[in-house]
C-alpha positions in Angstrom: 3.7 23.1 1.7 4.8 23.8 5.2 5.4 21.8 8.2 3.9 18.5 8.4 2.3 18.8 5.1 0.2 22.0 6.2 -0.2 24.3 3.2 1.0 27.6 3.7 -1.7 29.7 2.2 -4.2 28.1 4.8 -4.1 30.0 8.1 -3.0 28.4 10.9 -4.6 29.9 14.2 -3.4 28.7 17.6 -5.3 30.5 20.7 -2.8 33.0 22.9 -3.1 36.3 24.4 -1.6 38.5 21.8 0.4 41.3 22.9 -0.9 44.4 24.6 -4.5 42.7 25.3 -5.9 40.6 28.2 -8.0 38.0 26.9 -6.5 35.0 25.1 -7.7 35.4 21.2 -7.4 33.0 17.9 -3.9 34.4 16.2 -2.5 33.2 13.0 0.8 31.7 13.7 2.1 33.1 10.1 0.8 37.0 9.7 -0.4 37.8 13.2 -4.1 38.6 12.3 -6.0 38.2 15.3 -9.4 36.7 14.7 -12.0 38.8 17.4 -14.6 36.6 18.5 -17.6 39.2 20.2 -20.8 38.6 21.2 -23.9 38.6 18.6 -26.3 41.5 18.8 -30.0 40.7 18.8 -32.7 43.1 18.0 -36.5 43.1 18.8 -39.6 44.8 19.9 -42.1 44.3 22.1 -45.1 45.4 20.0 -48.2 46.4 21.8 -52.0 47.5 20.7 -54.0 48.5 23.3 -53.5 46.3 26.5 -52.5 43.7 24.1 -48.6 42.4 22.8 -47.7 40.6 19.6 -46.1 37.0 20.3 -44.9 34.6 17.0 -44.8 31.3 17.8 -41.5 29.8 16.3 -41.3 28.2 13.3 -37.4 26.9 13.5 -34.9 25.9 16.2 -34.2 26.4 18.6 -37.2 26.2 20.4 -39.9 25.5 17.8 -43.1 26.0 18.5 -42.5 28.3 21.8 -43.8 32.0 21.9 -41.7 34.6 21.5 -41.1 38.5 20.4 -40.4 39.5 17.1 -36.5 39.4 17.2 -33.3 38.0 15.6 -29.5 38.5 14.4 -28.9 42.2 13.4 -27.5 42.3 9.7 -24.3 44.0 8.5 -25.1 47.4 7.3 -28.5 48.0 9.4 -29.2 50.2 12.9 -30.5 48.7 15.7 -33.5 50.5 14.7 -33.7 49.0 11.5 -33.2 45.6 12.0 -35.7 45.6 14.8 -38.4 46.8 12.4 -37.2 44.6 9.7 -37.7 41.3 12.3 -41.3 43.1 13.1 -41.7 42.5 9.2 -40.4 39.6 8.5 -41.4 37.0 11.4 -44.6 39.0 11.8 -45.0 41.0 8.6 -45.9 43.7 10.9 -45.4 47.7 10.2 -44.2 48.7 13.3 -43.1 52.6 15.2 -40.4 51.9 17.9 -40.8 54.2 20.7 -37.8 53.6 22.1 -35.4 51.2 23.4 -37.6 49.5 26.4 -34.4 46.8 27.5 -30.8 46.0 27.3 -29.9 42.5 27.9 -26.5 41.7 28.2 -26.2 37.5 27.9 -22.5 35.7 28.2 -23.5 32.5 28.6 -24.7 32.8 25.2 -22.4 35.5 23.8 -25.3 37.9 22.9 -26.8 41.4 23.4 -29.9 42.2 23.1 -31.5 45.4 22.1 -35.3 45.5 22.8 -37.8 48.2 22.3 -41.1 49.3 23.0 -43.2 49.8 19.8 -46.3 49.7 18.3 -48.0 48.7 15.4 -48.1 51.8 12.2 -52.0 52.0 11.9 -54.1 49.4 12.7 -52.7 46.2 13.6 -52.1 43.9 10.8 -49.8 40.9 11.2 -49.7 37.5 9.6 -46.9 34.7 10.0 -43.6 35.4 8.0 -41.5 32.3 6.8 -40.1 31.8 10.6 -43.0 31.6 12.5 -45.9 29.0 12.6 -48.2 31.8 14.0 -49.0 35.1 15.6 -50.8 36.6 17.5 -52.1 39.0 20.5 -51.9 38.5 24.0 -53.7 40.5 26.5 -51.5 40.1 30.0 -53.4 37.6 31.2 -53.4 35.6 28.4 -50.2 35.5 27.4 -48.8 31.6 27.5 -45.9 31.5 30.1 -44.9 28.3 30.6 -44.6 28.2 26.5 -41.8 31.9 25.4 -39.3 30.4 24.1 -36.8 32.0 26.0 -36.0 33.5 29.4 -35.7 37.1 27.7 -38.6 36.9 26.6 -40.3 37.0 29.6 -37.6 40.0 31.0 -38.7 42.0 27.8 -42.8 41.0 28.5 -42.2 42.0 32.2 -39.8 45.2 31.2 -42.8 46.4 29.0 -46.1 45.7 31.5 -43.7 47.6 34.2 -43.6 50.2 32.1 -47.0 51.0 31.4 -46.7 53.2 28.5 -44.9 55.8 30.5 -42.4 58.1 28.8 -39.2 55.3 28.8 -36.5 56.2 30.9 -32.9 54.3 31.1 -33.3 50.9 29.5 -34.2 47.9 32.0 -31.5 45.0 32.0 -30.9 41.8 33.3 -32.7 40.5 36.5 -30.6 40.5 39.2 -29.9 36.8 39.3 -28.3 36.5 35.5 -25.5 39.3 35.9 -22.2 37.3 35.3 -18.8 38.8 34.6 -15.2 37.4 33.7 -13.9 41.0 35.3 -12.4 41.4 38.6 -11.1 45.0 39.1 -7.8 44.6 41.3 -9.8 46.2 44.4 -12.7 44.3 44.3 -14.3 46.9 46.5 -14.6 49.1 43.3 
């Protein structure tokens, strides 16, 4: 045992800016190891048919029972490609061809990215709830239930894609204008 009882195997992280970085970091007081807390990357598609786009109406928190796209977490060991057909399949169980990437939305104030293409369904659309959503469906434009997407990228991504139009995609859209927030101040601020 250490110090006040504190066993010695067990790290002990206090949080600092280590040296030769800028931001202050978790760092165990007994080897060093700085433990790097970064953003989470989410991954998605907005899958269209027609004039039509796929929504899945959540089946878990947070927001339950809003509309959103097929989306989620990336997994160790996947693309960005992959993980955003594997969400197609398993909220929607929908065969899905990305097209490209249609958005980049970079969050803080949630600590996420999010990576979100254009795609459409492999053949003709067939889709049925998967084990995180309650239901899904397809929207035409006018049909699709604003006031109930789950989240505010949702709407970006819906607006990103009807913008679009189908034409050859270009550099990704990203956030609106009002949700750009940084940390960084370059010394001239002029820059």
């Amino acid at each position: 045992m250490g110090r006040a009882g504190q066993d010695r195997s067990m790290p002990n992280f206090v949080r600092r800016v280590p040296e030769g970085d800028t931001f202050e970091r978790a760092v165990c007081v007994q080897c060093g190891f700085v433990d790097y807390e970064n953003p989470k990357i989410v991954v998605g598609s907005v899958v269209a048919h027609h004039s039509q786009v796929l929504l899945c109406r959540r089946a878990i928190e947070p927001r339950c029972g809003f509309w959103t796209l097929p989306a989620g977490y990336m997994e160790l060991g996947e693309t960005a490609d992959e993980g955003a057909l594997r969400e197609a399949w398993e909220e929607a169980a929908a065969c899905i061809v990305l097209e490209g990437l249609l958005a980049c939305y970079s969050i803080a104030r949630i600590a996420q990215v999010q990576l979100i293409y254009r795609a459409q369904f492999a053949g003709e659309p067939r889709f049925s709830p998967g084990p995180e959503s309650l239901e899904v469906a397809l929207f035409s434009w006018d049909q699709i239930p604003w006031n109930e997407l789950a989240f505010p990228s949702v709407h970006w991504a819906l607006r990103a894609w009807h913008t679009s139009d189908g034409a050859p995609l270009g550099a990704p859209f990203s956030n609106p204008g009002l949700d750009h927030h940084t940390n960084f101040r370059a010394a001239d601020d002029s820059l």
